[in-house]
C-alpha positions, 0 to 999 in steps of 0.5 A: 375396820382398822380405823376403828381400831385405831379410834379405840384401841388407844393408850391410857392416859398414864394416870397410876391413880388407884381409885379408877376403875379395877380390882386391888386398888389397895395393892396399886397404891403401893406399885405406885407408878403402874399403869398397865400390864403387858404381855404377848398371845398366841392366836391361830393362824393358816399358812402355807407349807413353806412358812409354817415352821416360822408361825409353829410355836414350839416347832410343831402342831398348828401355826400362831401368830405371837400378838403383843398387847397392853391394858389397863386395870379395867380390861381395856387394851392401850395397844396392840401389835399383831402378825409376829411369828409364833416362834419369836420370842416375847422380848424380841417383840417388845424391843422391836415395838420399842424401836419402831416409830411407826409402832407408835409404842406408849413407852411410859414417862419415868415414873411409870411402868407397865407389869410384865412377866419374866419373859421380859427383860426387866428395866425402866418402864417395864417391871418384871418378877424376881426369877427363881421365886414363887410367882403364881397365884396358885403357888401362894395357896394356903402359905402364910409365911413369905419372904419380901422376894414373895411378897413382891411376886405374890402381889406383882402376879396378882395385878398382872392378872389383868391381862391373862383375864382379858385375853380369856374374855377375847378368847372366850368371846371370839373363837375365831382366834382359836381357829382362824379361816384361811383367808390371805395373812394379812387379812387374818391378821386385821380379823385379830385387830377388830377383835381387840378393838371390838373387845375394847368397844363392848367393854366401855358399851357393855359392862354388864356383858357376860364374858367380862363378869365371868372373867372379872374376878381378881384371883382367876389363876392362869399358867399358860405363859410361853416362858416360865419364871425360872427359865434363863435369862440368857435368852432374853433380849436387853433394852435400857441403860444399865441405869434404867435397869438400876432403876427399876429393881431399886424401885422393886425393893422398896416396894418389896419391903413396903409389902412385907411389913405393911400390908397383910 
């Protein structure tokens, strides 16, 4: 089963065109470079008693492990990293996965970058949201009025959707990852991987599946991010030159000033 995932679980081709597969085409011709999105999931894990504090997110409840994952525009996961604890932190993941070569991580070229949220450290290659700005879908409800700091987040939220849709098809589809068995960890952790690779293996076989059509929809609101926009950026760990940070949030601006006088 894991050489299946490895045969199916690949990365994209880091082609940014617009027409391919996936919704707001319109909107990806203006994040001109962005090739996915990117972000972490919690899935249930059984542990024994002397490493259960390291897998319980939040300190207590049940324990999970923290799976950091990418996909593309049409819910098709380019990679998958799983069995981190549930406590680590988001960026910590990333990094780690960035610095691993056996990872094998699909850092994109220069020119491109994947969405992320603002758990994230935001530098080139990896795209977050201005912080302490409206960010989700719901928050832009009935508002007509928005600076180019919304705008941006408004638009960044509404392609970084993808992923909080495609973990709701996984999710919905497998519930063993809501209430895993309790077989040795690193057999739990290879279930979570043929799960993705399944995912991805019924997406590109099955269109039509029933999961995919309920969660295929564009401006499906989700909120159930470990970190929110506005927490502090203290606690996030940093990767990149100051000029790939540089870089990026130049990149941002103009595409935050395209928006608000461009598109509608």
């Amino acid at each position: 089963m894991m050489l299946f995932a490895q045969d199916v679980i690949v990365p994209t081709s880091f082609n940014p065109n617009p027409n391919i597969l996936g919704h707001n085409r319109r909107l990806r011709r203006v994040f001109k470079g962005v090739v996915g999105a990117l972000d972490d999931t919690l899935i249930h894990v059984v542990f024994p008693g002397k490493k259960q504090d390291l897998y319980r997110s939040g300190g207590k409840g049940d324990c999970y492990q923290n799976v950091l994952a990418i996909c593309d525009f049409n819910m098709i996961f380019t990679f998958v990293m799983a069995g981190w604890e549930g406590v680590a932190h988001d960026s910590r993941i990333l990094s780690e996965a960035v610095a691993d070569p056996q990872a094998s991580f699909p850092f994109p070229p220069p020119d491109k970058y994947y969405l992320c949220d603002a758990a994230y450290a935001h530098t080139r290659g990896f795209m977050a949201p201005y912080r302490n700005v409206s960010y989700w879908l719901g928050d832009f409800r009935q508002r007509c009025t928005l600076t180019n700091k919304e705008k941006f987040n408004h638009g960044h939220t509404k392609l970084r959707n993808v992923i909080e849709r495609v973990f709701g098809v996984l999710k919905a589809r497998f519930h063993i990852l809501k209430r895993m068995a309790p077989f040795p960890f690193v057999t739990q952790r290879n279930i979570s991987m043929a799960c993705f690779a399944l995912h991805n293996f019924i997406r590109r076989e099955g269109p039509e599946d029933e999961y995919f059509i309920r969660y295929d929809e564009p401006n499906v609101s989700f909120r159930n991010n470990n970190v929110a926009v506005d927490d502090d950026e203290d606690g996030i760990p940093t990767y990149g030159t100051a000029a790939d940070r540089e870089y990026i949030t130049q990149l941002r601006y103009e595409i935050a000033e395209q928006l608000m006088h461009n598109i509608d």
